[in-house]
C-alpha positions in Angstrom: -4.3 9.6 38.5 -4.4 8.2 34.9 -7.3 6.4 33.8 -7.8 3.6 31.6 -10.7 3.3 29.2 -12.5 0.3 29.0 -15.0 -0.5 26.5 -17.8 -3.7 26.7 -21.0 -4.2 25.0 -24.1 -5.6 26.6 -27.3 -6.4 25.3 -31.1 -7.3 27.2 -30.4 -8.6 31.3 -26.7 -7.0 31.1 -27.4 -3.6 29.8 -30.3 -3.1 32.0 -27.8 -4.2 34.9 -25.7 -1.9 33.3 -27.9 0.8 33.0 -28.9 0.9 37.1 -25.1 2.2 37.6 -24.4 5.9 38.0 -23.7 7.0 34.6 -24.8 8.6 31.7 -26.6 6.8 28.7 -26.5 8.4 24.6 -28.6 7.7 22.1 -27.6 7.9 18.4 -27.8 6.0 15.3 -30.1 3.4 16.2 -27.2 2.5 19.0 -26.6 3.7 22.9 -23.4 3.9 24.6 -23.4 4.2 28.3 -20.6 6.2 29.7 -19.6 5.7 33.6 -17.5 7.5 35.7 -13.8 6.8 36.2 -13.1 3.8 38.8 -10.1 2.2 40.1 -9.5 -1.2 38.0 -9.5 -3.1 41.0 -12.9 -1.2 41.9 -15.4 -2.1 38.9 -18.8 -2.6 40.0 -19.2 -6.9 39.0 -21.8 -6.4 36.5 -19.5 -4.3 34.2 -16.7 -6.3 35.4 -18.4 -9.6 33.4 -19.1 -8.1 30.0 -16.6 -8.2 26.9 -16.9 -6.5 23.1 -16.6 -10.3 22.2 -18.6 -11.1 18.5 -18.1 -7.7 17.7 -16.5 -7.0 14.2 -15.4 -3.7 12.6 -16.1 -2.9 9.4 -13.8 -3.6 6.7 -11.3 -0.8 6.8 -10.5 -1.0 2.5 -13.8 0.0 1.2 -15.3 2.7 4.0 -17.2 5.6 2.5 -16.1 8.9 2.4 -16.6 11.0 5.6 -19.1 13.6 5.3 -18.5 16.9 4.5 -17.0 18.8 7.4 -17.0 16.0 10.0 -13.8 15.2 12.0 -12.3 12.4 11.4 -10.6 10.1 13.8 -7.7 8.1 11.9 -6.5 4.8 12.9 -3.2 3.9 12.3 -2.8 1.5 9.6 0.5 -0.4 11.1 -0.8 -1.4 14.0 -3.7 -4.5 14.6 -6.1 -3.8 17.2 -9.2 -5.6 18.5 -12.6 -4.1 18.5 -12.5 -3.0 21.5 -9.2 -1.8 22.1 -10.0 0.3 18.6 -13.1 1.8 20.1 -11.9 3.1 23.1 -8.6 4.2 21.2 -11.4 6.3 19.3 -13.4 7.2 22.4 -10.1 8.6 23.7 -9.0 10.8 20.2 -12.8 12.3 20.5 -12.2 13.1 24.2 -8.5 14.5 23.4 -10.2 17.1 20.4 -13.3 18.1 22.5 -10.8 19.5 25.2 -8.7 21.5 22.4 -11.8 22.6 20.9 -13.3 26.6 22.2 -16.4 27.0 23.1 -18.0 28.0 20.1 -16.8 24.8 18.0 -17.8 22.9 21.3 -21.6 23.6 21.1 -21.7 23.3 16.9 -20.2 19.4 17.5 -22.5 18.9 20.2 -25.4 20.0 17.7 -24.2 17.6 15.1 -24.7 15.3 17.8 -21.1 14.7 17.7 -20.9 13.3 14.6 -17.6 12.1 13.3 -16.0 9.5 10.8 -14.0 6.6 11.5 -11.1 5.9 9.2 -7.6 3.8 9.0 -5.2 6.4 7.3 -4.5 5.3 4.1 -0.8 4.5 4.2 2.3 5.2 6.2 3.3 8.0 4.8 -0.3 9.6 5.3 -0.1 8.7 9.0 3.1 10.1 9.4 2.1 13.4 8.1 -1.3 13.4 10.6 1.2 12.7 13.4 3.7 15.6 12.9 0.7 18.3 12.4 -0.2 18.8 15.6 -3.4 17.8 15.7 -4.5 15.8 19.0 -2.8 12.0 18.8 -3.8 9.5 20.9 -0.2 7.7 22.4 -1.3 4.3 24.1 0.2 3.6 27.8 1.0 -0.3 26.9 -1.1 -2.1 29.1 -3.0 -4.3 27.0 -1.7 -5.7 23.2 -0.5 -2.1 21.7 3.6 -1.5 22.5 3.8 1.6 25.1 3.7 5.2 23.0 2.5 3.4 20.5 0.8 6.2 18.2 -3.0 5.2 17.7 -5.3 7.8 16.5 -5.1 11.1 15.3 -8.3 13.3 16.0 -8.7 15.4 12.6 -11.9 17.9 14.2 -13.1 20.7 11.1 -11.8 23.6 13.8 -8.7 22.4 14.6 -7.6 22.5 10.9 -9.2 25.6 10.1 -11.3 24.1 7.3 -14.1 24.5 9.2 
């Protein structure tokens, strides 16, 4: 069956809730992400069920630095508005969409770099259009929540699948 990805944020009381469930916790950057393992919707356990991304900002889009040299790059597309959280697990998703087109070799030197990757809004239409028609991995949203269905939403740019590795 087709998932959905959900992302929330939780912080003292909720995140040690959060952390008794079965999943898997990351550490990087000063941050931790937990991820769980797929549920039905109607089936989320009620102290994930309660939390939101609320009060979380990104960062302004115009001025972001320049990604570091061979990183992949996940590029948002710049027509379309999406909250925080709908961006993040738009992103979540692009990673998850390169790591399965990725071989094994390319595999273990991202999960070295301790999967490090940029975050970026394309700069421009006709930049996005080009990222979309080269066959990298593109992230095409379902439509449930506040992006249109097939709505293009991020392209997954990974060092190895564009041979500039």
């Amino acid at each position: 069956a087709r998932i959905r990805k959900v992302v929330r944020r939780a912080r003292g009381a909720e995140w040690r809730r959060a952390e008794a469930l079965d999943g898997l916790t990351l550490d990087g950057g000063g941050a931790q992400v937990r991820v769980f393992p797929p549920v039905p919707l109607d089936g989320w356990p009620k102290d994930l069920a309660r939390l939101q991304v609320s009060g979380t900002e990104l960062a302004d889009p115009s001025v972001p630095s320049a990604p570091g040299p061979g990183l992949p790059v996940l590029w948002l597309n710049p027509e379309l508005g999406m909250t925080a959280g709908k961006a993040m697990a738009q992103v979540a998703h692009a990673a998850q969409l390169a790591w399965w087109r990725l071989d094994g070799d390319a595999r273990e030197r991202w999960r070295a770099s301790g999967f490090a990757l940029a975050v970026r809004t394309a700069p421009g239409a006709q930049a996005w259009q080009r990222l979309v028609a080269s066959g990298l991995p593109v992230v095409r949203d379902a439509g449930f929540t506040e992006i249109a269905p097939g709505s293009c939403t991020v392209v997954a740019e990974h060092p190895a699948l564009t041979g500039w590795e």
